[in-house]
Each structure stands twice: as C-alpha cells, then as structure tokens.
C-alpha positions as CSV (number, residue, x, y, z in Angstrom):
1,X,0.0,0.0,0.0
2,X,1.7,3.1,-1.0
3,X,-1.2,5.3,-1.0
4,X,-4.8,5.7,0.4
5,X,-7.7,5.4,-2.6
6,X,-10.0,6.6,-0.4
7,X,-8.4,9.6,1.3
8,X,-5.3,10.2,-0.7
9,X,-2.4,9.7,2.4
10,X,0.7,9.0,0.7
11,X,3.2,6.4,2.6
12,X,6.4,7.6,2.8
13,X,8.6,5.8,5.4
14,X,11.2,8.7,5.4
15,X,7.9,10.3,8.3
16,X,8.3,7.2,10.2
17,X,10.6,9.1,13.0
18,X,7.9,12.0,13.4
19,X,5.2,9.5,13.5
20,X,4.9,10.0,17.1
21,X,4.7,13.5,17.2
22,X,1.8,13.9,14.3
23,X,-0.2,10.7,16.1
24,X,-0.3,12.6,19.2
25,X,-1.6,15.7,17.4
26,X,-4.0,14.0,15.6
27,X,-5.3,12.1,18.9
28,X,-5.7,15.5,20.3
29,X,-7.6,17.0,17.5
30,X,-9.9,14.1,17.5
31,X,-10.5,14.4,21.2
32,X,-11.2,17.6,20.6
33,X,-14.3,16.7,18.7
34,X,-15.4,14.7,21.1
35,X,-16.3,18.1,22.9
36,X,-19.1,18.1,21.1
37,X,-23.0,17.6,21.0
38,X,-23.4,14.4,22.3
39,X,-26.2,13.6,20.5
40,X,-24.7,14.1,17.3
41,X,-21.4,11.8,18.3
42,X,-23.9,8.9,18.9
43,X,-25.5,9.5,15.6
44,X,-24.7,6.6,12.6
45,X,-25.3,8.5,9.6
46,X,-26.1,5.6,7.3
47,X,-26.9,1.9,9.5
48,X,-23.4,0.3,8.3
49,X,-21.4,4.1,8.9
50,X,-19.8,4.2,11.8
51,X,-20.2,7.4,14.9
52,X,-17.5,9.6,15.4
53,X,-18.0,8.6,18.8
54,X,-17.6,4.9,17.3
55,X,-14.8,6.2,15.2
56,X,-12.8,7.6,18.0
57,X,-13.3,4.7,20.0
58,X,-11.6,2.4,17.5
59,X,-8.7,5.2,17.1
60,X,-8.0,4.5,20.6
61,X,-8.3,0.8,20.5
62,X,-5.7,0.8,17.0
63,X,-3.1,3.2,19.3
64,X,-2.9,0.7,22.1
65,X,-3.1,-2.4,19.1
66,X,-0.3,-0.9,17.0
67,X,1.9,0.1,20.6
68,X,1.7,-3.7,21.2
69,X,3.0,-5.1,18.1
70,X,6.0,-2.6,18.1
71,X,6.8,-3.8,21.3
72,X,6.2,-7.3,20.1
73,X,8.7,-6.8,17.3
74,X,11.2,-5.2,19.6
75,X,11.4,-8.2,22.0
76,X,10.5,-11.1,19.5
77,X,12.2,-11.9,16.1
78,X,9.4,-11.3,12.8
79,X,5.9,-11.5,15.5
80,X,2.7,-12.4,13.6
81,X,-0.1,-9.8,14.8
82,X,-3.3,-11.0,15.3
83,X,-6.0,-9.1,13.7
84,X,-7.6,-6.9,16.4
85,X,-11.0,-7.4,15.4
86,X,-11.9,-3.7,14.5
87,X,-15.4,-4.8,13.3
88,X,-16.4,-6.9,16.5
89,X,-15.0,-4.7,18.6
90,X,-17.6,-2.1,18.1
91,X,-20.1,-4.3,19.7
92,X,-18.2,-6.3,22.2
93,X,-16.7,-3.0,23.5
94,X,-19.9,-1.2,23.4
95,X,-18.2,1.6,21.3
96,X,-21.7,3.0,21.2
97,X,-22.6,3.3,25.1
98,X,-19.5,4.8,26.5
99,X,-18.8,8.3,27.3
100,X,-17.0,11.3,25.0
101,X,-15.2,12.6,27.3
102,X,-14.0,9.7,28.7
103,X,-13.0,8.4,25.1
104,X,-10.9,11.9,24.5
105,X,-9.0,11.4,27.7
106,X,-8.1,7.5,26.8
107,X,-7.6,8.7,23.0
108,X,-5.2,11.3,24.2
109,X,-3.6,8.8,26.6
110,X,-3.0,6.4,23.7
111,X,-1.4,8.3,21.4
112,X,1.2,8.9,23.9
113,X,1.5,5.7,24.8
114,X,2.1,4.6,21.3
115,X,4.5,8.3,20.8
116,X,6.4,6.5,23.7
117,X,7.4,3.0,22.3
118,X,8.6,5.1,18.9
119,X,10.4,7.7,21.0
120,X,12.8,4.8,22.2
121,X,13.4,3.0,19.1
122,X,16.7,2.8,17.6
123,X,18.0,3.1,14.2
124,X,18.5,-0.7,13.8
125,X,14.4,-1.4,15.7
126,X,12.9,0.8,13.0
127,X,13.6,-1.7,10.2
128,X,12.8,-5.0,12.3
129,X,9.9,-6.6,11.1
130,X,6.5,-8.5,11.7
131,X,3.8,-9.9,9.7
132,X,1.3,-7.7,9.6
133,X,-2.0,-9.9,8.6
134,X,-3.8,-7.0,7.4
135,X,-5.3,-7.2,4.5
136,X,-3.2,-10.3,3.6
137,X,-0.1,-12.1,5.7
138,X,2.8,-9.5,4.3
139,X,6.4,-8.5,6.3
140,X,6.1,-5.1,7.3
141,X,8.4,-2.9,9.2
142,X,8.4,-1.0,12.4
143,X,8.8,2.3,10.2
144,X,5.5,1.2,7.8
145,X,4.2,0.2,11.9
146,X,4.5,3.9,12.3
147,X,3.5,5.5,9.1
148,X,0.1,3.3,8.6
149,X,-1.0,4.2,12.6
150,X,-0.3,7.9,11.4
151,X,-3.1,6.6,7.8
152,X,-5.3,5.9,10.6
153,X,-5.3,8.7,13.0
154,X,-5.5,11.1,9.6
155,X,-7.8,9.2,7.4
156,X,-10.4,8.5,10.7
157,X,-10.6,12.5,12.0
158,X,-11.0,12.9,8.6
159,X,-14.0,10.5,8.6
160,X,-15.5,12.4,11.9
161,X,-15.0,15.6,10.8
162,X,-17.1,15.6,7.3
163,X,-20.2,13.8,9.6
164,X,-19.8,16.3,12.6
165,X,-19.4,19.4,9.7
166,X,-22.5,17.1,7.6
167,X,-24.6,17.8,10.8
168,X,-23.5,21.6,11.5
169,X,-24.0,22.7,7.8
C-alpha cells in the first residue's frame, strides 16, 4: 500500500521518526471533537457508517493495538499480529454506550502511549519486522508500523469531521 484510494495519504517511510509527534496531534484533535453535542457523536449517519464517537473509539483501540506489536517486534524476532478485530470490537466494546469525554482522555492517553514506544526505538528497531495480517499475511516494518498508525489517525478524523461538519452545515 503506498497510497490511500479513499483519502489520498501518501506512505512515505522517510515520516516514520515523526510519526509519534503527528499521532499525538491528531489524537488530540480528535479528542477535541469529542467536545461536542453528544447527540450528534452517537449518531450513525447511514446503518453500516460508523459514529464519530464509534470512530474515536476504534482510534483508541488501533493506538494501544499498534503500541503492542511494536513492542512485540522489539522483543521477539518477525511477530505475527493478530488481527484486532476492528469490526467486533464495536459491539463487544460497546463503542456506542461509552462516554466522550471519557473516550478523549483515553484517546489522548494512547497516542502517547504509542509516541512513547517510537520515542525509544533505535535506528536498527525501526527496520525489524513483523507480519502484519492486514489485509493479507505481508512482512512489514516498524517504520511502515509507524507510518500506517499515522493513515489511521488522519484518514479517521478525517472520517468524523465531514459527519460532525454534515450535521452543522
């Protein structure tokens, strides 16, 4: 994957080292939506779209995911990483029922929480590799790790902020 279809974010592994830096921001900004009316957070704009309450949940959940398999790779030669589930999660995590605010504060907590594990990496840990399973079994390293959790935090407050800007227009 070298670029996003859908929203255009171009993967360049040169960011990987700043990664941390722009996944905190971009936690932060999507905490900051969460700010908002709470009513329209909960709000599904089509049955199969998700919230941006939804949406920030599973930003949260792929922080903490993506912090675990870099620390995998650092202690364990070429890990496999389970797929987290994103889909099930929203249910058995009740992505729907739990509170904004507490969401922002665990969203901001987890991107520096994953900033953290990339702040201490070396220049030998950024190329050690894992299998990332997503969308097919391919060997990925920690610097694509880095750069694809960046894809997410961008392309999913991208996501919230066209249906919290869809319901304020």
């Amino acid at each position: 994957m070298d670029t996003c279809d859908e929203c255009g974010f171009r993967y360049d592994l040169a960011d990987a080292e700043g990664a941390g830096a722009t996944v905190t921001a971009g936690a932060a900004d999507l905490a900051a939506v969460l700010a908002g009316d709470s009513a329209e957070l909960h709000r599904r704009p089509e049955p199969d779209v998700w919230s941006p309450l939804e949406y920030a949940c599973h930003v949260r959940d792929v922080l903490l995911v993506q912090r675990e398999r870099v620390l995998a790779a650092r202690r364990t030669e070429r890990p496999s990483c389970a797929p987290m589930g994103r889909d099930e999660r929203v249910d058995h995590d009740g992505y729907a029922d739990q509170d904004p605010g507490d969401v922002a504060r665990q969203l901001t907590d987890a991107g520096r929480l994953f900033a953290n594990v990339l702040v201490r990496l070396g220049p030998d840990d950024w190329e050690r590799q894992l299998v990332y399973n997503y969308p097919a079994p391919t060997d990925r390293s920690l610097r694509w790790v880095a750069v694809h959790t960046v894809h997410e935090v961008r392309h999913h407050l991208a996501d919230v902020r066209r249906q919290v800007s869809a319901t304020t227009s």
